[in-house]
N, C-alpha and C positions, 0 to 999 in steps of 0.2 A: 832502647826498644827498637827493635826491626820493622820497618816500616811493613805493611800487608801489600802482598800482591795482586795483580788485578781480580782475581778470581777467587781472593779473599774480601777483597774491601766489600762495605756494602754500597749496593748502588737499586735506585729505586727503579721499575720500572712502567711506572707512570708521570711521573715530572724529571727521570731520566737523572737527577742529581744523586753525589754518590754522599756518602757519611763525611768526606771531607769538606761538605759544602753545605750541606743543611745539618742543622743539629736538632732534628724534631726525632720524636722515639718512632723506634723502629716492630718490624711485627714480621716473623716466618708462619704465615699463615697456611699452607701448604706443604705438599711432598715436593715441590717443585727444588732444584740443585740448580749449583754455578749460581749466576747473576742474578735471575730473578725470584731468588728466592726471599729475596726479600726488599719490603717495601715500606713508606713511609705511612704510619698510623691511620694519620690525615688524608691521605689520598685514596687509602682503602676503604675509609669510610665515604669517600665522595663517592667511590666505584662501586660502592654496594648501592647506595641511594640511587645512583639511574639506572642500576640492575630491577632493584624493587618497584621501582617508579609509586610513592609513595604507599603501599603496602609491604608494611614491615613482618608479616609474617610469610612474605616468598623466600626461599632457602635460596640460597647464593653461593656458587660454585666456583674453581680456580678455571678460569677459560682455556689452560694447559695441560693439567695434569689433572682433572676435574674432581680435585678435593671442596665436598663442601665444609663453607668458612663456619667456625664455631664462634658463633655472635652472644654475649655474654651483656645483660643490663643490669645496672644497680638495680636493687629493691627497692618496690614502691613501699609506702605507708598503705596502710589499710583501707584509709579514705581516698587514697587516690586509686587503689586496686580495685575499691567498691567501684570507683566511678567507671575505671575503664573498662569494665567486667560490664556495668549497664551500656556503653559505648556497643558493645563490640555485641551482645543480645538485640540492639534496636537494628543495629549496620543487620545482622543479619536476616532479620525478620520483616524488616522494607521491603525484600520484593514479594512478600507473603502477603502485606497487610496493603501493598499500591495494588495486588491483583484483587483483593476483595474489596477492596473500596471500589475500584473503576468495576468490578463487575456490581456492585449494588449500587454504584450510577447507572450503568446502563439498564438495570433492571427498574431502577423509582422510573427510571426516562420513559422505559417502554410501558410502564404503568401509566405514569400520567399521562401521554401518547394514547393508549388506550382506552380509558377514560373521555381526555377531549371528544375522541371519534365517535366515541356512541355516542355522546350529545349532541356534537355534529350529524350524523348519519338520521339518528329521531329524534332527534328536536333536544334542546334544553330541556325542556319539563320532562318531556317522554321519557329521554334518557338517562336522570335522574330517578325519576319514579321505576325506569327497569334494571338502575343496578341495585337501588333499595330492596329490593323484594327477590335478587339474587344474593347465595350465601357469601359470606366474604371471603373463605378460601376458595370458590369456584371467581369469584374476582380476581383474586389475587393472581390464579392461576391464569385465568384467561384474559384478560386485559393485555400483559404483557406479549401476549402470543399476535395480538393483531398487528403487530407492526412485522412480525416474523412472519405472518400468513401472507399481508401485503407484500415481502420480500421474494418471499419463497416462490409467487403468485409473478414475477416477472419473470420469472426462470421458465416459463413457457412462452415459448416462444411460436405461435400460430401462426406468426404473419411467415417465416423464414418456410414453415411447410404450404401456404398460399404460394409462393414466390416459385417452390420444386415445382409446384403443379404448372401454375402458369408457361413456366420455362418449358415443359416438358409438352405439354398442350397446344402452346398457341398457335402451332402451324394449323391447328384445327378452324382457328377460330381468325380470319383473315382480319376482321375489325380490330381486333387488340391489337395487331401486328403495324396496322396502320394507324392509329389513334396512339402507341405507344413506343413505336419503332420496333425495326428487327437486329436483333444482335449479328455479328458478323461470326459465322458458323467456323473458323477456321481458329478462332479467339475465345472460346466459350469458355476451355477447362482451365485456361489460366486467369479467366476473370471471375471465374466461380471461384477460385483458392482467394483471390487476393479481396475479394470480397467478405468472405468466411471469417476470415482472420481478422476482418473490421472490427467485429462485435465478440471476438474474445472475450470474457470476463475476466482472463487473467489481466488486463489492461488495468489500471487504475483510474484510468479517467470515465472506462467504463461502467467499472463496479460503483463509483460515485453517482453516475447518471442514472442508473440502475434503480441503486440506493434511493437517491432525493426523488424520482421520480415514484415510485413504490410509497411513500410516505407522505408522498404532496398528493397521490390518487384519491384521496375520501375528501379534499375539500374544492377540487375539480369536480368531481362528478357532485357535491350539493350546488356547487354554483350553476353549472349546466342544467339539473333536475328543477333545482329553483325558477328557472329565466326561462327553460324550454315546454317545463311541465308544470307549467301553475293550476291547471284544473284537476292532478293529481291529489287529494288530501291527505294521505299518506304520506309524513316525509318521510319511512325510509325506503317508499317506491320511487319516491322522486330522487334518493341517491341514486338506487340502483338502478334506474330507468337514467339516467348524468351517467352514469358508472361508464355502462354499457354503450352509451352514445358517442361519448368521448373516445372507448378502448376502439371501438369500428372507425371512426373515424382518423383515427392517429393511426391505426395497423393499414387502413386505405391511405393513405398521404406514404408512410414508410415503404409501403409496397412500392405504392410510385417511383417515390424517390430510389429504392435502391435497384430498382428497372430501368431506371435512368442512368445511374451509375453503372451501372453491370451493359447496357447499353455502348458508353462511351468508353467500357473500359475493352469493351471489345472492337471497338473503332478505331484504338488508338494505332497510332504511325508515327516512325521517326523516320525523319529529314534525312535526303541527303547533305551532306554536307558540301559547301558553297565558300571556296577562298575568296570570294567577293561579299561574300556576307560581312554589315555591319555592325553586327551583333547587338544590333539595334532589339530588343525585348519584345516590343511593341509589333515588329515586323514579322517577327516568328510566332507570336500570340496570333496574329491577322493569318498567316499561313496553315499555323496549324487550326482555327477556327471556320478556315477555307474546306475544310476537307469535307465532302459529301459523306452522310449519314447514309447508309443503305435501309431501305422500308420498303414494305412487301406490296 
C-alpha cells in the first residue's frame, strides 16, 4: 500500500497530530479542503463547548469557511424529554416571574410604608379608625402612591431657585454680601457649572440620598411637630407644622452651605510652582488657606 502524501494524510488542527499519531475517530465537519479539513472528534467537541459557553442551543460555525457544524444527539426517553422540556419552560420564564415577584415586593413595601405613615402622621388610633372607614381599593390604590409622592416631592427643588435670586440680587443687598462673602466676579460661570453638576440625579449616590431622605421625611417632621409643637392637639398639624419647620430649615443651612462652596469655588487659585518646594502637604494646605477671601 502507498503510503499518503502530505496533503492526503489526515492531520487535526487543533492538537496539530496527524492520523499517524493519534488513533481517535476522525470527523470532516466542513467545506474546508487540504489540511484542515479534518479533525479529531474529541477536540471538535471541546471546541464547540467554549464556542457555546454552556448553552447548548447556540449554533456553531467553521471559523474558515463559516459552515455551520451539524450537531446530532442520541434520543432521550420520554421521561427524560418530559423533564427537560419542563427545564427549559422554567429557564425561560424566570426573567418573567423575578420581574413580577420584585415588582409585588416593591408594591406590598410601598403599601405597608403607606400604611405605617398615616399612623404615624395621625396617631395610631386616628390612623387606624381613617383607613377603616376608607374603601379598600381606594387603600390599595393610594397607600402605595405615598412614598411615590414623597419621592416625586424632592424633585423640587426651591432652594436651587432661592440661590439664582440671591446670586443675582445681592449686590443689592450689601449685608448678605458681608455676613456671607462675595464671590469673585471673574470665576462665577465656572463655578456655577461645576456646582450644577453636584446634585445630578444621574449620580447614584444622589438618587440614594434623594431617595432615603424622601422616606425618612414623615417621621422627622412627627418628631419636630411632637418636641416643637406640643400645645398643637392635632397630630397631623403637628406633622405638618415638623414638616414644614424642618423642609425651611435644612433649604436655609443648604443655601448656606452651597454659597459657601460656590464662594470658595470662585476664590480658588493655583500655585506657582516652587523647585524649592517640599512637597510637604501640610505647607501647601497653609498657603493655599492663606489666600484672602474678597467681601464687599
Amino acid at each position: 500500500m502507498c503510503p499518503k502524501s502530505g496533503s492526503e494524510r489526515k492531520h487535526c488542527w487543533v492538537c496539530y497530530q496527524t492520523e499517524d499519531e493519534s488513533d481517535e475517530e476522525w470527523v470532516r465537519p466542513c467545506r474546508c479542503k487540504g489540511t484542515s479539513k479534518w479533525i479529531h472528534q474529541q477536540c471538535l467537541q471541546r471546541w464547540i463547548d467554549e464556542k457555546q459557553k454552556n448553552n447548548l442551543t447556540t449554533k456553531v460555525a467553521c471559523s474558515q469557511c463559516k459552515t455551520e457544524y451539524v450537531l446530532v444527539f442520541p434520543p432521550y426517553r420520554r421521561f427524560v424529554y418530559f423533564l427537560e422540556t419542563c427545564d427549559r419552560i422554567i429557564y425561560g420564564t424566570s426573567p418573567f416571574a423575578c420581574g413580577i415577584i420584585v415588582i409585588g415586593s416593591l408594591y406590598w413595601s410601598a403599601l405597608s410604608y403607606g400604611a405605617v405613615t398615616v399612623m404615624q402622621v395621625l396617631g395610631q388610633e386616628e390612623g387606624k379608625a381613617a383607613m377603616e372607614q376608607v374603601d379598600p381599593l381606594t387603600l390599595l390604590l393610594g397607600l402605595p402612591s405615598i412614598p411615590l409622592m414623597l419621592v416625586l416631592g424632592k424633585l423640587i427643588r426651591w432652594e436651587d431657585q432661592v440661590l439664582k435670586l440671591w446670586r443675582k440680587h445681592y449686590r443689592r443687598i450689601p449685608l448678605l454680601g458681608y455676613l456671607v462673602g462675595t464671590p469673585a466676579e471673574k470665576s462665577i460661570e465656572n463655578a456655577e457649572r461645576y456646582l450644577t453638576g453636584r446634585d445630578n440625579f444621574s449620580d447614584p449616590v444622589a438618587g440614594t440620598r434623594m431617595f432615603c431622605g424622601a422616606l425618612i421625611l414623615p417621621t422627622i417632621a412627627t418628631v419636630i411637630g411632637r418636641y416643637l409643637y406640643p400645645k398643637v392637639s392635632s397630630n397631623f398639624h403637628k406633622t405638618i407644622l415638623g414638616g414644614l419647620t424642618f423642609i425651611l430649615a435644612k433649604g436655609v443651612l443648604k443655601i448656606y452651605l452651597r454659597q459657601q462652596q460656590f464662594i470658595r469655588q470662585t476664590n480658588r487659585k493655583v500655585l506657582n510652582f516652587d523647585e524649592n518646594d517640599t512637597n510637604d502637604p501640610k505647607s501647601k494646605l497653609a498657603k493655599s488657606e492663606s489666600a484672602p477671601i474678597v467681601r464687599s
